[in-house]
Every structure is written in structure tokens, then in C-alpha cells.
C-alpha positions as CSV (number, residue, x, y, z in Angstrom):
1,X,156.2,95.8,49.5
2,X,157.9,98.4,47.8
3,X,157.5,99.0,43.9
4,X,160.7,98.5,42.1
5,X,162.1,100.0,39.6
6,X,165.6,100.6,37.9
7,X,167.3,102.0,35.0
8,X,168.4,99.9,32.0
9,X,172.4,99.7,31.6
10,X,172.2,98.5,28.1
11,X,175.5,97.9,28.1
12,X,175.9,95.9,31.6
13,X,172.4,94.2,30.5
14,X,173.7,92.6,28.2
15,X,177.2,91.5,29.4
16,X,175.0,89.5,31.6
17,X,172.8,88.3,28.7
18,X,176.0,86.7,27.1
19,X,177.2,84.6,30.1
20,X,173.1,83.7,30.0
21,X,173.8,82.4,26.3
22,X,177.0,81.5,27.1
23,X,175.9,79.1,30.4
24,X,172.9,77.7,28.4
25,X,175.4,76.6,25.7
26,X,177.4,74.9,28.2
27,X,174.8,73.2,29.6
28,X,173.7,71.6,26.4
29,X,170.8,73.8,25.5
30,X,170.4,75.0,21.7
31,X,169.0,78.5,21.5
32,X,169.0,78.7,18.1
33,X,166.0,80.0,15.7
34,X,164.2,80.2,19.6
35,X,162.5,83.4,21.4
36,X,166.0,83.4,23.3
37,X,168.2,84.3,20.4
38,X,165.9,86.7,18.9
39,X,165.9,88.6,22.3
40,X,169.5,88.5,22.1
41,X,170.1,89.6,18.5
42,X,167.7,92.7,19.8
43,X,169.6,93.7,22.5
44,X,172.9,93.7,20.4
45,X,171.3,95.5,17.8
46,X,170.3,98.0,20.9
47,X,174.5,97.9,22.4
48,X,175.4,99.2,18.7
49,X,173.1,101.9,17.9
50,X,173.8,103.0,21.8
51,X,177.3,103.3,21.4
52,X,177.4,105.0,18.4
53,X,174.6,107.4,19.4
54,X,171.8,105.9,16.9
55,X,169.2,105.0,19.4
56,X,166.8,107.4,17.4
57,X,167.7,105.5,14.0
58,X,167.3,102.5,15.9
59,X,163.4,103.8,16.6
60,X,162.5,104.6,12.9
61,X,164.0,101.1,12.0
62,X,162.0,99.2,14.7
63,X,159.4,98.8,16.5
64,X,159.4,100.3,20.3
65,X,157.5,97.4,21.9
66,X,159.1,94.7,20.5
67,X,162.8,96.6,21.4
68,X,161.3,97.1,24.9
69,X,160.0,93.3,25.0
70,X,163.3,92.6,24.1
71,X,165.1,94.4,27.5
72,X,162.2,93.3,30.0
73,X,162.7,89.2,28.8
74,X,166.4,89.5,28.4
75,X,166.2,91.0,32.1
76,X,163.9,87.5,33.4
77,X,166.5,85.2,31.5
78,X,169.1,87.2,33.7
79,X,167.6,86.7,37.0
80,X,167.4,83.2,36.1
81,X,170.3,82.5,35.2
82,X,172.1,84.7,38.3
83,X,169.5,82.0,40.7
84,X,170.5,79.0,39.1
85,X,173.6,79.0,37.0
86,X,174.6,76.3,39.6
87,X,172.3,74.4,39.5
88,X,173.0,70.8,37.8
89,X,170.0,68.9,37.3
90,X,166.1,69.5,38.2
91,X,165.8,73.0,36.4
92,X,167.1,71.9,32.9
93,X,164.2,70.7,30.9
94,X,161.9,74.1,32.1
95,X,164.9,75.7,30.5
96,X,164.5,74.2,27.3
97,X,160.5,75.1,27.6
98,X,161.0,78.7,28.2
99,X,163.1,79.4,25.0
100,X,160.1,78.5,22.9
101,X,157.1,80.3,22.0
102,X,155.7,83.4,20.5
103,X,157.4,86.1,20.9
104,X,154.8,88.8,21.9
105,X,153.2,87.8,24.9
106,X,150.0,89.2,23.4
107,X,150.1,86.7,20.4
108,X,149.6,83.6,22.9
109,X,146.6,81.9,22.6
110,X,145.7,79.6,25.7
111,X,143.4,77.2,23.3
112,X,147.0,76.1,21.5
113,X,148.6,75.2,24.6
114,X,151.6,77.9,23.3
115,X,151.1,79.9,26.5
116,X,153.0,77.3,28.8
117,X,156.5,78.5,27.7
118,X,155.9,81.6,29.5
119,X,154.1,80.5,32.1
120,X,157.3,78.1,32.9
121,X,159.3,81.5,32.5
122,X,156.9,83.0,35.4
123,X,157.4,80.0,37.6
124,X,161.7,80.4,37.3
125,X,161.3,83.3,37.9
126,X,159.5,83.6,40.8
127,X,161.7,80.6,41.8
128,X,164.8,82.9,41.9
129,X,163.0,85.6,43.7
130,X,162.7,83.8,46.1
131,X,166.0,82.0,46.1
132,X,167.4,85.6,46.0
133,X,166.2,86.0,49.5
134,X,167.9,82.8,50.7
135,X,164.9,79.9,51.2
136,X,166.7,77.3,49.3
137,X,164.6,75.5,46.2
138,X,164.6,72.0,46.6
139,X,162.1,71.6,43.1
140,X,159.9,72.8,40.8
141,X,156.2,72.1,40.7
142,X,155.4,74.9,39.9
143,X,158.1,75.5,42.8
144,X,159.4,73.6,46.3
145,X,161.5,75.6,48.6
146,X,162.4,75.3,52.5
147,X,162.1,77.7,54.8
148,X,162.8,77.8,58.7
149,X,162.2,74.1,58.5
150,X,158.7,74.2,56.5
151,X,158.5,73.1,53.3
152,X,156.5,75.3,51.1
153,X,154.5,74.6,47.4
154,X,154.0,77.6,45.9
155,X,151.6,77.7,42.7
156,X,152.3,80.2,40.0
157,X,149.6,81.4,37.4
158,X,149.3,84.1,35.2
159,X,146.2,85.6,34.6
160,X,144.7,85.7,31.4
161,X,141.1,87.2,31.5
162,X,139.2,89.7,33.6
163,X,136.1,87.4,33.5
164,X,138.2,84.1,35.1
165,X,139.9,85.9,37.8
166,X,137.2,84.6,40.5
167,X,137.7,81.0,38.5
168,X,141.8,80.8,38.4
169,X,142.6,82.2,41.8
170,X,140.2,79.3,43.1
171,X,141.7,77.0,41.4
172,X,145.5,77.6,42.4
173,X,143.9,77.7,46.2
174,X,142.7,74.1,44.8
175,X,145.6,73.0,43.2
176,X,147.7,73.7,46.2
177,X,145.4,71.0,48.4
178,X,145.5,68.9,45.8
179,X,149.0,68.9,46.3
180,X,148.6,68.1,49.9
181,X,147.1,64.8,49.3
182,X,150.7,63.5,48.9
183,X,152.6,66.3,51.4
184,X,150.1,66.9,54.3
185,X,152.6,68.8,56.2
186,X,153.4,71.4,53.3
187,X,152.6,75.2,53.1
188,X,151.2,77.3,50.2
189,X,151.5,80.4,48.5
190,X,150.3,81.5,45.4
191,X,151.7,83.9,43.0
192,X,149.6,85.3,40.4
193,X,151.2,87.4,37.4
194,X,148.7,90.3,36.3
195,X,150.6,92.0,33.8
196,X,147.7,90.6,30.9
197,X,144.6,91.0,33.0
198,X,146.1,94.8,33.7
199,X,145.5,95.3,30.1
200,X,149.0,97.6,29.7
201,X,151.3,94.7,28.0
202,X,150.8,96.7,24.7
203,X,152.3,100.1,26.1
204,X,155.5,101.5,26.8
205,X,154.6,104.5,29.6
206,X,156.6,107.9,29.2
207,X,157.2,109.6,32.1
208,X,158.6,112.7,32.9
209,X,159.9,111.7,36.7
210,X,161.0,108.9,38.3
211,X,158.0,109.6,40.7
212,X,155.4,109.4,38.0
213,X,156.9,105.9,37.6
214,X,156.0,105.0,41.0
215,X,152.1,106.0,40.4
216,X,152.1,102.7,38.0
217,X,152.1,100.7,41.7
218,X,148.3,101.8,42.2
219,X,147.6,98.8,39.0
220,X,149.0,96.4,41.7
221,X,147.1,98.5,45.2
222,X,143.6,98.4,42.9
223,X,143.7,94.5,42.0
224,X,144.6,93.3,45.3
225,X,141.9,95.6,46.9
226,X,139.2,94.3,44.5
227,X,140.0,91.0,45.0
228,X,141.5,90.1,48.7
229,X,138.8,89.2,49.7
230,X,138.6,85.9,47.7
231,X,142.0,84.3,49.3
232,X,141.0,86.0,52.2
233,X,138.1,83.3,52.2
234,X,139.9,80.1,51.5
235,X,138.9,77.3,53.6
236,X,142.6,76.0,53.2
237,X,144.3,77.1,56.1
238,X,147.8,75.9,55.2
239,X,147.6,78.6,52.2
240,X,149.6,81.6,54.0
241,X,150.1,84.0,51.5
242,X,149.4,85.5,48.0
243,X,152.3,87.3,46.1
244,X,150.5,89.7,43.2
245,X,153.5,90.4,40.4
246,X,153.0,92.9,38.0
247,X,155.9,94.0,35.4
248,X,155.8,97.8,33.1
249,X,157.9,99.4,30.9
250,X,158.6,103.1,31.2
251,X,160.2,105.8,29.4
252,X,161.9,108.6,31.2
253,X,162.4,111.8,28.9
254,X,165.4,112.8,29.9
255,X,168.6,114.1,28.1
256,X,170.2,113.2,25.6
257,X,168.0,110.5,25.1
258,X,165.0,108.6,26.4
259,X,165.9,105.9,28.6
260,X,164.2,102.7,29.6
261,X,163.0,102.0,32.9
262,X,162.0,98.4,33.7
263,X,159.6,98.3,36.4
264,X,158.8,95.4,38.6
265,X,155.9,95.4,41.3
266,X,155.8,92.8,43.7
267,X,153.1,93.1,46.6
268,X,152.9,90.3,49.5
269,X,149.1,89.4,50.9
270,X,149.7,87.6,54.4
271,X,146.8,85.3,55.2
272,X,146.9,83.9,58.5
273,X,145.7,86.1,61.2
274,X,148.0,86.6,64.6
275,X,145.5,84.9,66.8
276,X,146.5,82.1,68.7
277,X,145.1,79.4,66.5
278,X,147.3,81.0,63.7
279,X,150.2,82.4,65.2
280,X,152.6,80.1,64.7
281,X,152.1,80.3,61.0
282,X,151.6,84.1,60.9
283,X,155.1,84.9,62.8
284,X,156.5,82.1,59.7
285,X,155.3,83.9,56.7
286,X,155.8,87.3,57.9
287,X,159.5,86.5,59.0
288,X,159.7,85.1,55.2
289,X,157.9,88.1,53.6
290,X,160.7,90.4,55.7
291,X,163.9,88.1,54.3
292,X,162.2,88.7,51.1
293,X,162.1,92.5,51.7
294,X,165.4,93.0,52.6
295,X,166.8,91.1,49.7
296,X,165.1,93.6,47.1
């Protein structure tokens, strides 16, 4: 799949980031003194400097990543919120999970159990990425949707260390039979977030061109190389694809002032080969991972 990437409209960002506020209010969730309003109080710190021409004041007064931090979650909130703001029932208590939390994603610690907020945040938002190409989402563990007539599980996980990459991607292909113990008929995909095991949550990239942005996709080309070969191998035959995420933020210098580029990666792994013991399934995913293209 294509690597994405787009410029920042602080401005337009953040109209959208109030009707997120706005719609979570409404629906009875209290962002206050949570990740969610400090995200928002940055970006409206970011609207005024902007528009009065103090986005260099703004530097010296804070820090880059946590401004940058501040763009890239308000943007996953966004996308949430665009997928679901109709949605009356099943997604409201993940919603209340996400807002908490530290707010680097570098100060979570795994042993605490504080990592889950934004591990819900990954599975919403892979939820509407794929609800943005049309499969409808009939539930969210980790997440349900229906496709073509075939219900699919897919398992989200974001990976954490170098040394348990072998370890976790096994485990999601086990998790996902697991699943099948009570939904024998269900298919799989699993979507692994590398943006900690990349090591680059801790830098902000400055780029001259939009085309040096694009080399940042060879992060995503080099994992799934090194390590196709382990889904590639799963005995589960009902697992038909692997979705590799990967999320960077860019600076283009540019006049008359640097602007930030959010970057999202998504790459698509089909499994199942187009032999005749697999073709049915192979003609299914690959017809999904095309509605899934054309709705970037």
C-alpha cells in the first residue's frame, strides 16, 4: 500500500478537534484533567501563536515533541471520532479508556498495566480505518467487522520490544484461534503497530522535500521483510492477512515557516496463496485490501 502522508491545517485540525470535544461531552464523557484535554489545550495554544505569526515563540516556550505529540493524537481522536460519532452504544467505555494515560507514549511502562489506554486508542483506530473503507464494525474485541458476508476478528497489538517480536506476533496468531473456539466460521487479521519497536517515537524528522518524506516508508518495507516469514508460517489457515502500521512526524523546511507533516504508513501482508485450496479466501482478502486502497 501506499505511504501516506499530509500537511497539518492547524487551523482546520482543530475545528475538527472541537466537535471531537464537543461530541464526547454530549455523550457523557468527562475529559477533564485527561491526556484528551491536554492535547487540546496544545493545539489551541498552537491556533494562537499560528495566527498571530509566533510559531517560533511558540518553539522557545515548548517543547517540539510534546507540540508534535500533541497534532499526531489530536489527529487519531479525529479519525475516531469522524468513524463513530454515530455510534450509540458498544464503543463508549473504550472511549473513556483512551483519554487516560501518560502522555508520552515513551513514559508507558507495560509492567503497570498503563500501556492499555493506548493500546485501546490503536484498536479504534484501526477500527475506523477500516470502517472508512465501508466493512461495517459490528464490535470490538479487539475489533468485529463484516465483509462480503464473512465475519472477520481482527487482533491489534503494538509492539513494544525488539527481543519479543518473534513472541507477540505468535501470540496474536494464537489469540485469534483462541477466538475461534467460540466463532469457528470467523476470519483473522492482525494489525501490529511498530512505531516503538522502530525506535523513532522520540524524533521529529526534518526534511527538505516531500520526497525525502516518502523514504521514511523503507522503516515499514525493512520490518515486514525481516519478519514475513513468521505469519507466513502460521498453521492457522483462517488468518488471511497482517496490516503493519507505522506513524512519523516530519518537518518540511519551507517558507515562512516549518510545517508539520503527519505521516501514516500502512502496508497490507496477504496470506493465503491463489491455489485452489485457498482461492476462495485469497480472491476475499485481496478484494478487501483493494476497498481499503481506494478509500485512502
Amino acid at each position: 500500500m501506499a505511504f501516506n502522508f499530509e500537511r497539518i491545517k492547524f487551523e482546520k485540525q482543530f475545528e475538527y478537534l472541537d466537535n471531537t470535544q464537543e461530541w464526547l461531552k454530549i455523550i457523557g464523557i468527562n475529559t477533564t484533567n485527561t491526556r484528551f484535554e491536554k492535547i487540546y489545550n496544545l493545539n489551541k495554544i498552537i491556533i494562537e501563536h499560528y495566527n498571530n505569526n509566533l510559531l517560533n515563540k511558540l518553539l522557545e516556550q515548548y517543547d517540539k515533541l510534546e507540540l508534535s505529540l500533541a497534532l499526531v493524537d489530536a489527529s487519531s481522536f479525529i479519525n475516531i471520532y469522524e468513524a463513530f460519532k454515530d455510534e450509540k452504544r458498544l464503543i463508549h467505555p473504550k472511549l473513556r479508556k483512551i483519554l487516560e494515560g501518560p502522555y508520552y507514549s515513551w513514559d508507558e511502562d507495560p509492567s503497570k498495566g498503563d500501556n492499555e489506554n493506548r493500546n485501546i486508542l490503536f484498536e479504534l483506530e484501526t477500527a475506523a480505518f477500516f470502517k472508512k473503507a465501508g466493512v461495517e464494525i459490528i464490535g470490538f474485541d479487539d475489533v468485529d467487522f463484516s465483509f462480503e458476508g464473512t465475519v472477520f476478528n481482527c487482533q491489534c497489538k503494538r509492539l513494544f520490544s525488539k527481543k519479543n517480536i518473534n513472541k507477540n506476533i505468535s501470540k496474536s496468531g494464537e489469540q485469534f484461534t483462541k477466538r475461534m473456539e467460540s466463532q469457528a466460521n470467523i476470519k483473522g487479521i492482525l494489525c501490529f503497530s511498530i512505531d516503538k519497536v522502530i525506535g523513532k517515537e522520540k524524533f521529529v524528522f526534518k526534511m527538505k522535500t516531500l520526497d525525502g518524506i516518502k523514504t521514511l516508508e523503507k522503516h515499514v518495507i525493512e520490518f515486514s521483510s525481516k519478519y514475513r516469514y513468521l505469519w507466513k508460517n502460521f498453521l492457522n489457515i483462517s488468518i488471511l492477512a497482517v496490516f503493519i502500521f507505522f506513524h512519523a512526524v516530519s518537518i518540511l523546511e519551507e517558507e515562512p515557516h516549518d510545517l508539520l507533516i503527519n505521516c501514516r504508513e500502512i502496508e497490507g501482508n496477504i496470506i493465503p496463496s491463489n491455489k485452489f485450496t485457498q482461492f476462495h479466501d485469497y480472491y476475499l482478502i485481496k478484494k478487501l485490501a483493494e476497498k481499503i486502497e481506494s478509500a485512502k
